[in-house]
C-alpha atoms as an extended CHARMM CRD file, in Angstrom:
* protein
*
       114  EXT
         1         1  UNK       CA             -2.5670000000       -0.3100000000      -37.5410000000  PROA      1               0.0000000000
         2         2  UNK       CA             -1.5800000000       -0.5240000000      -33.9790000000  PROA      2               0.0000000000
         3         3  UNK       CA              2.0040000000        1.0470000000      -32.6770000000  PROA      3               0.0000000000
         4         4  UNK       CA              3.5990000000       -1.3230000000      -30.8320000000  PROA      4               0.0000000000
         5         5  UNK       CA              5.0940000000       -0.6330000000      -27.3260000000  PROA      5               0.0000000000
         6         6  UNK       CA              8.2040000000        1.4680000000      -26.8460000000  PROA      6               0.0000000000
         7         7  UNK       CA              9.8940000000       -1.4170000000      -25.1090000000  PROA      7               0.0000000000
         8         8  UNK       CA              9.1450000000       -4.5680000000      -24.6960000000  PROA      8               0.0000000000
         9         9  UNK       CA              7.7560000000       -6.6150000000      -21.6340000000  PROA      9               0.0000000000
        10        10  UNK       CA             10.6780000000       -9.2640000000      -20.0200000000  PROA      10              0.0000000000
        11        11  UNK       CA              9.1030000000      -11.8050000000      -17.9940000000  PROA      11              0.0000000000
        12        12  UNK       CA             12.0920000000      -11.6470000000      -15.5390000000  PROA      12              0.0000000000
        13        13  UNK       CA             10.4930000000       -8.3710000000      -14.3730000000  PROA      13              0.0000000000
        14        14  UNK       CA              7.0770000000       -9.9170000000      -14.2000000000  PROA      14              0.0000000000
        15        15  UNK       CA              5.8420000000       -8.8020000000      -10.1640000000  PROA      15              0.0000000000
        16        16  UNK       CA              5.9560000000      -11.3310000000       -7.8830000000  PROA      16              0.0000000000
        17        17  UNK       CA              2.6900000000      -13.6870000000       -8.0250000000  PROA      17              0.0000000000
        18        18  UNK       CA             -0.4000000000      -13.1060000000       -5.7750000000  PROA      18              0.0000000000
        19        19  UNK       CA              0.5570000000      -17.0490000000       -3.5000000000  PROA      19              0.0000000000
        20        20  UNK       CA              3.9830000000      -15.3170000000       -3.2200000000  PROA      20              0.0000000000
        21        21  UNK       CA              2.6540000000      -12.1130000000       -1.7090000000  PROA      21              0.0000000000
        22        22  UNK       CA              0.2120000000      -13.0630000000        0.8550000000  PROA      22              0.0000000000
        23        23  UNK       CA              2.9760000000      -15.7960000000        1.8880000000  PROA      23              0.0000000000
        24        24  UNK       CA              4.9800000000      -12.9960000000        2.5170000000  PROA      24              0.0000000000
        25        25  UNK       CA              2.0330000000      -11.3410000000        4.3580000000  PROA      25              0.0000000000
        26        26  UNK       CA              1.3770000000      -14.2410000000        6.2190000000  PROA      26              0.0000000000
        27        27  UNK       CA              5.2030000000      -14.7880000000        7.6040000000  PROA      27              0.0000000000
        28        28  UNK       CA              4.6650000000      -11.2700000000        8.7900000000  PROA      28              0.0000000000
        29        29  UNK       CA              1.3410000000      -11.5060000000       10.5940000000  PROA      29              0.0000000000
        30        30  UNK       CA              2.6300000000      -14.8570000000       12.2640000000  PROA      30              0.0000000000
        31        31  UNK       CA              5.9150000000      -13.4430000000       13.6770000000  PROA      31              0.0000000000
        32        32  UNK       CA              4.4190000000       -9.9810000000       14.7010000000  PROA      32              0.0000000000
        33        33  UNK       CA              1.7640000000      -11.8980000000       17.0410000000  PROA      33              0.0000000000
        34        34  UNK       CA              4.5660000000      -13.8440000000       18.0950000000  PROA      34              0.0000000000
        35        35  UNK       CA              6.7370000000      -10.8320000000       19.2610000000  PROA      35              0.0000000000
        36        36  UNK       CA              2.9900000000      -10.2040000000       21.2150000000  PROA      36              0.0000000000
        37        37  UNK       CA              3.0620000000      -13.0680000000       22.9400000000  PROA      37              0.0000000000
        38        38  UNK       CA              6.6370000000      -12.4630000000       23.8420000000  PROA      38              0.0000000000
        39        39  UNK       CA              5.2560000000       -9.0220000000       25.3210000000  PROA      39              0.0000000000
        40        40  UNK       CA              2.7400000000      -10.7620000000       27.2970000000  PROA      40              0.0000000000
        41        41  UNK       CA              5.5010000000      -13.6460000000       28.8210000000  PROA      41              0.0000000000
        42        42  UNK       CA              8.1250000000      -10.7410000000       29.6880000000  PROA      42              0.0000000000
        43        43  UNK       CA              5.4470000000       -9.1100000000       31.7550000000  PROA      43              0.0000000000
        44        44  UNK       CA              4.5730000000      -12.3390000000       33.3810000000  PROA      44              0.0000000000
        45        45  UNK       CA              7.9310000000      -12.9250000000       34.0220000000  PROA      45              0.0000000000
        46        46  UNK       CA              8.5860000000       -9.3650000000       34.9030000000  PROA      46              0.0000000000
        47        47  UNK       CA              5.6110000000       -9.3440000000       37.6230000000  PROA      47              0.0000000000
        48        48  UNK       CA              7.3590000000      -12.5770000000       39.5650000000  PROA      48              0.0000000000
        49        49  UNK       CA             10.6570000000      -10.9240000000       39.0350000000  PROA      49              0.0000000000
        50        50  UNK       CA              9.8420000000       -7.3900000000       40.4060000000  PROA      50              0.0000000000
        51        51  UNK       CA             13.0030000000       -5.3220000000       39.0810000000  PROA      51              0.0000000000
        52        52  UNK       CA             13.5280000000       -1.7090000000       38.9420000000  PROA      52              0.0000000000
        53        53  UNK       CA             11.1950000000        0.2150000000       37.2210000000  PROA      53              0.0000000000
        54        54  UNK       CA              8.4090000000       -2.2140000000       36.8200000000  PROA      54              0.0000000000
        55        55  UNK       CA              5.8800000000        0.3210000000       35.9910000000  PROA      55              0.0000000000
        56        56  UNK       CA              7.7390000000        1.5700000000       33.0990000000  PROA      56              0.0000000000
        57        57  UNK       CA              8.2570000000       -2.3230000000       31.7070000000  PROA      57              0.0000000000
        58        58  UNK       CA              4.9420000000       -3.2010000000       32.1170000000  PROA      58              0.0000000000
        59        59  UNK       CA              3.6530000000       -0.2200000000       30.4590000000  PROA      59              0.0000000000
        60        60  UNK       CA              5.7980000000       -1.0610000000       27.1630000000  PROA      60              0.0000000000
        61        61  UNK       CA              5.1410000000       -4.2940000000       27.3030000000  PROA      61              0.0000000000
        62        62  UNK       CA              1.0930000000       -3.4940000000       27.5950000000  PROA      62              0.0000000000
        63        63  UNK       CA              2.0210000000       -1.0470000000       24.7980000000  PROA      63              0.0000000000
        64        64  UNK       CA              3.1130000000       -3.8660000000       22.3520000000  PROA      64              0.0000000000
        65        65  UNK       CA              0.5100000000       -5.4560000000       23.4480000000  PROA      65              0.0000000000
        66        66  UNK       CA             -1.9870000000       -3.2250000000       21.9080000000  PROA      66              0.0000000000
        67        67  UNK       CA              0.2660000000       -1.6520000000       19.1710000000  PROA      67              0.0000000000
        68        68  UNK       CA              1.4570000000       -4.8920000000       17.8580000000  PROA      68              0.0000000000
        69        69  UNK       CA             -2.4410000000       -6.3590000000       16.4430000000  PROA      69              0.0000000000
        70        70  UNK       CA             -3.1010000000       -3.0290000000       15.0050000000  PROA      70              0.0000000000
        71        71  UNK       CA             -0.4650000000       -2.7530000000       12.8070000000  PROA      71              0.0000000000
        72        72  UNK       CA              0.0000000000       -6.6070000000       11.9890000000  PROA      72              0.0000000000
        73        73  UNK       CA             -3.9570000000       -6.1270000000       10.4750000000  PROA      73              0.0000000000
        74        74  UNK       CA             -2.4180000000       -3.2290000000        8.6610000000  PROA      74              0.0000000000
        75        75  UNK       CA              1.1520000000       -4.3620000000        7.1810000000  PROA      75              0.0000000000
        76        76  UNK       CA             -1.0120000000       -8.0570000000        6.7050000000  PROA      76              0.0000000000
        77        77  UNK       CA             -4.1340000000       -6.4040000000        4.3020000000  PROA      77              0.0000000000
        78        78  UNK       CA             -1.5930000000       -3.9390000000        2.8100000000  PROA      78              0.0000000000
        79        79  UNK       CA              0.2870000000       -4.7790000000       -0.9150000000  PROA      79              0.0000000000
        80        80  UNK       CA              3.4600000000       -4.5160000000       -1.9030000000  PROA      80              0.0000000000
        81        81  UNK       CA              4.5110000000       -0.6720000000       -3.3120000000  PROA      81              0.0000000000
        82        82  UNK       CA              5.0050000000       -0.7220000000       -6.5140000000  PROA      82              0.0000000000
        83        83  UNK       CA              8.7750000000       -0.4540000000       -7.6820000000  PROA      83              0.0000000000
        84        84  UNK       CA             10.3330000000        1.5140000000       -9.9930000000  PROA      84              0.0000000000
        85        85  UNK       CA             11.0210000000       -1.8750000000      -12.0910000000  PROA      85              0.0000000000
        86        86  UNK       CA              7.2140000000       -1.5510000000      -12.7690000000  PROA      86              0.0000000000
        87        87  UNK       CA              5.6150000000        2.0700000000      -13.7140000000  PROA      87              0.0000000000
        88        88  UNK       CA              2.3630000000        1.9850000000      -14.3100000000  PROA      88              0.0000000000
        89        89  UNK       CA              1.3470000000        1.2610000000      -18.1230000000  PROA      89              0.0000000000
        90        90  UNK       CA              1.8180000000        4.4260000000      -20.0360000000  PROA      90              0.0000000000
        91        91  UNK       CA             -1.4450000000        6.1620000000      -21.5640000000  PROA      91              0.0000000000
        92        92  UNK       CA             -1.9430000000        6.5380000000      -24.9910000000  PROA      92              0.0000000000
        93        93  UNK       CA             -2.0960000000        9.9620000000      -26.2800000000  PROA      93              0.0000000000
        94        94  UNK       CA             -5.4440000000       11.2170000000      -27.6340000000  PROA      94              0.0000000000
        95        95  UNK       CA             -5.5420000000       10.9910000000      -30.9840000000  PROA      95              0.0000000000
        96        96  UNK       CA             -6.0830000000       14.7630000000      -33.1930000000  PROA      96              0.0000000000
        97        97  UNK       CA             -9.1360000000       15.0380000000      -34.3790000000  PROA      97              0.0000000000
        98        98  UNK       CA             -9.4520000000       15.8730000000      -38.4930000000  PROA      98              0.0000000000
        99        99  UNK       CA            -12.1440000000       18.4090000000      -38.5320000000  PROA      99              0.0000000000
       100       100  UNK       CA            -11.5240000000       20.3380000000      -35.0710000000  PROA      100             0.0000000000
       101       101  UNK       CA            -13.4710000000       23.9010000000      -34.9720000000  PROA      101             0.0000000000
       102       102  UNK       CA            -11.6020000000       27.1830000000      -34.2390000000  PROA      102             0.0000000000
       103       103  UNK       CA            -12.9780000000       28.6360000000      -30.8970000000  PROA      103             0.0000000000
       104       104  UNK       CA            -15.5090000000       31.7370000000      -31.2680000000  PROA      104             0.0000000000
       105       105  UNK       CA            -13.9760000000       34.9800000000      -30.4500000000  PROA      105             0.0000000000
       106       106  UNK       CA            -16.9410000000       35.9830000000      -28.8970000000  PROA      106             0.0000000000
       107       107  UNK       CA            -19.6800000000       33.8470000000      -26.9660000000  PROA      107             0.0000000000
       108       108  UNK       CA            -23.0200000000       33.8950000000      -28.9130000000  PROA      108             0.0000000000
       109       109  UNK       CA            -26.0560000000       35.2120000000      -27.0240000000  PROA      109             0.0000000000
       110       110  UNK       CA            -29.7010000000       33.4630000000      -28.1970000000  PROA      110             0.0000000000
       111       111  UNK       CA            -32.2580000000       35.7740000000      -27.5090000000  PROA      111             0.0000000000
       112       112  UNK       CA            -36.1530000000       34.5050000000      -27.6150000000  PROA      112             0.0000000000
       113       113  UNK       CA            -38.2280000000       37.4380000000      -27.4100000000  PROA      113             0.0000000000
       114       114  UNK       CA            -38.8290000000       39.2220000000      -31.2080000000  PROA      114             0.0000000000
């Protein structure tokens, strides 16, 4: 006969479902290319403009540029972490066995010659 679990499973703290997630994922992706393009207009607009320190803008804005694709790949592929709401399923306990045998005090040594 089966235990049954310690506590039981509310569907109100089911995770959220797989559609929900890469939504999620998605809205991310979108919005960090968008804050690229945004890096690539400001240096556009920063090149006509010519104010102090250009070199230093453009290099950030090149930065984000190359940053920004990297890590929208990685945040975009990557799942949620797991909450405390959710532990991982416990593991059942291993069972005693009924006819265990009492270790040998000494190790036994087979010898094949006469």
């Amino acid at each position: 006969m089966k235990k049954p679990p310690e506590r039981p499973v509310l569907i109100t703290d089911a995770a959220r479902s797989q559609s929900d997630q890469l939504r999620s994922r998605e809205i991310r992706y979108v919005s960090m290319m968008a804050v690229r393009a945004g890096c690539l207009i400001a240096g556009a607009i920063l090149i006509s403009v010519r104010p102090p320190l250009l070199s230093l803008w453009l290099i950030l804005c090149a930065a984000g540029m190359v940053f920004l694709p990297w890590a929208a790949v990685l945040i975009a592929n990557d799942r949620p972490p797991k909450s405390r709401a959710h532990p991982p399923a416990p593991r059942p306990e291993p069972s005693p066995r009924a006819l265990e045998e009492p270790p040998d005090p000494a190790p036994r040594t087979i010898d094949l010659e006469p």
